[in-house]
C-alpha positions as CSV (number, residue, x, y, z in Angstrom):
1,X,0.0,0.0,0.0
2,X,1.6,3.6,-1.2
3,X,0.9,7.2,-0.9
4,X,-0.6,7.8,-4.8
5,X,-0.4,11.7,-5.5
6,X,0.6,14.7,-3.8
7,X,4.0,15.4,-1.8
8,X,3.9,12.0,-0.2
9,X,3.8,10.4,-3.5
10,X,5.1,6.4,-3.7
11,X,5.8,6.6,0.1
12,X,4.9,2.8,1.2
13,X,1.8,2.6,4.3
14,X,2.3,0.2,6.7
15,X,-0.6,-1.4,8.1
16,X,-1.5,-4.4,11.0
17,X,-0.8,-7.9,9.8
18,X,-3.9,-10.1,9.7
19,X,-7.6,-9.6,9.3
20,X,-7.9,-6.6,11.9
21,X,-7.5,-4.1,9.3
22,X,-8.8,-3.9,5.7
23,X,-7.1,-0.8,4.3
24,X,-8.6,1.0,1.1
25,X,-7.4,-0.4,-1.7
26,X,-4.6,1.6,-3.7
27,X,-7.5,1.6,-7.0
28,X,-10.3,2.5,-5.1
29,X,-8.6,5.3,-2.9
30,X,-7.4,6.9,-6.9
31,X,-10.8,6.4,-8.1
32,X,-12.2,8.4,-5.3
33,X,-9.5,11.1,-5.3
34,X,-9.4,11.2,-9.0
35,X,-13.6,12.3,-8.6
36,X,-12.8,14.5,-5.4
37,X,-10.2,16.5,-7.8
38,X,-9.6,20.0,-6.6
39,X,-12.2,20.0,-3.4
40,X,-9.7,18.1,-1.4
41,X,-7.4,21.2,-1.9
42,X,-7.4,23.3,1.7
43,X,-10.3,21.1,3.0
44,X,-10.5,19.5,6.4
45,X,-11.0,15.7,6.7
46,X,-11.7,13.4,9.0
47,X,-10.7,9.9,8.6
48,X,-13.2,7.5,10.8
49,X,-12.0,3.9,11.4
50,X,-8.6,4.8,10.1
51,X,-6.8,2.2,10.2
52,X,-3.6,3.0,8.6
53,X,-4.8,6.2,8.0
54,X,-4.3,5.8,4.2
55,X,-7.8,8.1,2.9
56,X,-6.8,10.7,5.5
57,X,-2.8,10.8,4.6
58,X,-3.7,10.6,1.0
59,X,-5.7,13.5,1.2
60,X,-3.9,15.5,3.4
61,X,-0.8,14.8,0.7
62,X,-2.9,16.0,-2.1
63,X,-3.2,19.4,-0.3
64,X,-5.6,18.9,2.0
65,X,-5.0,21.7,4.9
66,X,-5.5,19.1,7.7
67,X,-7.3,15.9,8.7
68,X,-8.3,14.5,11.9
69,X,-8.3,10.4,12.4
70,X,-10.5,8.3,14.5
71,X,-9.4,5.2,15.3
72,X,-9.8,2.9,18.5
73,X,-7.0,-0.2,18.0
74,X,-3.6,1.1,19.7
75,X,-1.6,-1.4,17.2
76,X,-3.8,1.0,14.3
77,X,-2.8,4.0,16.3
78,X,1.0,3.0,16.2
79,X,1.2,2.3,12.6
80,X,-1.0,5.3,12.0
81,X,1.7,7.5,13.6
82,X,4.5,6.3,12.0
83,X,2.8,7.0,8.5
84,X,2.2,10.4,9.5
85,X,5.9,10.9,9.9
86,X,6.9,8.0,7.1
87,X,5.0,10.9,5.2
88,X,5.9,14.1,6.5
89,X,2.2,15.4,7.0
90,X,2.3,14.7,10.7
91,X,2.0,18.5,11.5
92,X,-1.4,19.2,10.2
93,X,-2.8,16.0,11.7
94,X,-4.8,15.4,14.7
95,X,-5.4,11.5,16.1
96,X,-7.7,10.5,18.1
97,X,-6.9,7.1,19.6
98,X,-10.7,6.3,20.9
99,X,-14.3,4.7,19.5
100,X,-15.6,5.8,16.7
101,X,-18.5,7.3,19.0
102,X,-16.2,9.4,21.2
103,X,-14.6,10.9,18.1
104,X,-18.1,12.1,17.0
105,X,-19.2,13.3,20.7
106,X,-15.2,15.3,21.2
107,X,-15.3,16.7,17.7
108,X,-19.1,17.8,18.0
109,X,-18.0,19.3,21.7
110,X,-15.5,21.4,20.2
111,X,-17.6,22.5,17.0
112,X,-15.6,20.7,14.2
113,X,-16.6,21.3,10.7
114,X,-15.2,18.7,7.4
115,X,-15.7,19.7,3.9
116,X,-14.5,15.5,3.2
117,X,-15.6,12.7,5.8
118,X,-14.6,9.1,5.0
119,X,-15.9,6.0,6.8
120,X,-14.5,2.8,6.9
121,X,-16.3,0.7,9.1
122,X,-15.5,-2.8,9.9
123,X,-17.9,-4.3,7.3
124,X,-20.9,-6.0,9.2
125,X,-19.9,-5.2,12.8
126,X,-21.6,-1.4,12.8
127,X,-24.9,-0.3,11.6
128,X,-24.5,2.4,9.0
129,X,-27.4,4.2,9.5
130,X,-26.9,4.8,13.1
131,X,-22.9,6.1,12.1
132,X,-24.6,8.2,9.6
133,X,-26.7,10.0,11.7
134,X,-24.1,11.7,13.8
135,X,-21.3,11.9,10.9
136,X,-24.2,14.5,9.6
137,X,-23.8,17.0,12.4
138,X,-20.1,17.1,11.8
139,X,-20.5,17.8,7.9
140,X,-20.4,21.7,6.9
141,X,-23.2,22.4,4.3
142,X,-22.0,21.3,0.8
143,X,-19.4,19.2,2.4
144,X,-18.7,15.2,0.9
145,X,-19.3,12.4,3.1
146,X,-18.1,8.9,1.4
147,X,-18.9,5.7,3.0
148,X,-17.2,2.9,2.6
149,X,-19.4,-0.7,2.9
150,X,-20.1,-4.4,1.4
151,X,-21.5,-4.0,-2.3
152,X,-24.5,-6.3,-1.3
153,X,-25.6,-3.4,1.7
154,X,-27.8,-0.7,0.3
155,X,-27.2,2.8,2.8
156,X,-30.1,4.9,3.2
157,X,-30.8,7.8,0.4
158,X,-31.1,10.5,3.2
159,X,-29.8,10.8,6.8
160,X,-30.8,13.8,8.3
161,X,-29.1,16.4,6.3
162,X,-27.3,13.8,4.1
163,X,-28.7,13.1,0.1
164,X,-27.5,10.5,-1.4
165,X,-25.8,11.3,-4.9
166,X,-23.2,8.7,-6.1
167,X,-22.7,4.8,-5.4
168,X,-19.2,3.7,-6.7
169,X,-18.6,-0.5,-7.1
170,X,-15.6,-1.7,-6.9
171,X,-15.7,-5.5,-6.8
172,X,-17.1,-7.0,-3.6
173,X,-17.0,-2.8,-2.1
174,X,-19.3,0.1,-2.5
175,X,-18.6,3.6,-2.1
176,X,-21.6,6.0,-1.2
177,X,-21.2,9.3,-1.0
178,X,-23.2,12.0,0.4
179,X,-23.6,15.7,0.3
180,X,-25.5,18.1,2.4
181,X,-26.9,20.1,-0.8
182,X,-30.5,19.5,-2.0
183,X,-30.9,19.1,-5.4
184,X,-28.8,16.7,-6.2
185,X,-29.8,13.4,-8.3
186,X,-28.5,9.9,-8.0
187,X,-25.9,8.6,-10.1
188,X,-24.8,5.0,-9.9
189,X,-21.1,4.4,-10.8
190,X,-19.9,1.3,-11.5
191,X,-15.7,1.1,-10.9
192,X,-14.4,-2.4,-11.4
């Protein structure tokens, strides 16, 4: 797994041996990037269930002006750390080593606002809707929330301020994205 654009380009992501982690695959993290363009440029992201951290690092390597990671495993947490220095984007990161929960409830306390969310759940083990409905109250109006999930689960069209207005496949995962614009119509993608 590698950094794929930006100043961190071809740096190598270490992640957790073993089935704990599924990172985002290197196609399906270009694919998204690729559509997010120029809106990742100066945007704040948060990167829940981070893992290795690979969305948030890729974005904030792309120009992002800084990201914040949620992510409850310390052995995540560890790794996570060292690809924030591996990658020299370490200063305009924040990590929160805690449930994805007590992310929501610390960064809703201290009035956080992302232009781009990304959610990685472990697939089957959370219920997306509920997630959903407090990743809204995080996102600023006309902010991007993408979630990733199993192709075979269908997410909601709207979560409180959320409209659905993509669905990306790629393989056996789906990307849905969100906006919290009105007026926007559904567009199913296929990827792969």
């Amino acid at each position: 797994m590698r950094v794929i654009a930006g100043t961190a380009r071809g740096r190598g992501l270490r992640t957790l041996p073993g089935l704990e982690v599924r990172p985002t695959l290197d196609r399906v993290r270009q694919s998204v990037f690729s559509s997010l363009g120029e809106a990742v440029r100066g945007a704040a992201c948060l990167d829940l269930f981070a893992g290795s951290g690979a969305v948030g690092i890729e974005a904030l390597s792309r120009g992002a002006a800084r990201a914040v990671f949620v992510e409850r495993s310390a052995g995540c947490v560890r790794r996570l750390r060292e690809n924030l220095q591996r990658c020299g984007v370490g200063e305009r990161a924040e990590v929160l080593h805690c449930d994805w929960q007590a992310g929501i409830e610390r960064l809703r306390r201290a009035h956080e606002g992302f232009d781009l969310v990304y959610a990685d759940p472990p697939y089957g083990r959370f219920d997306e809707a509920a997630i959903l409905a407090e990743l809204h109250l995080l996102l600023i109006p006309g902010g991007r929330l993408l979630f990733e999930h199993p192709r075979r689960r269908a997410l909601p069209e709207q979560v409180g301020s959320l409209r659905l207005t993509r669905v990306a496949h790629y393989g056996q995962t789906s990307i849905t994205w969100y906006t919290r614009e009105n007026g926007r119509t559904l567009t199913h993608c296929e990827g792969g």
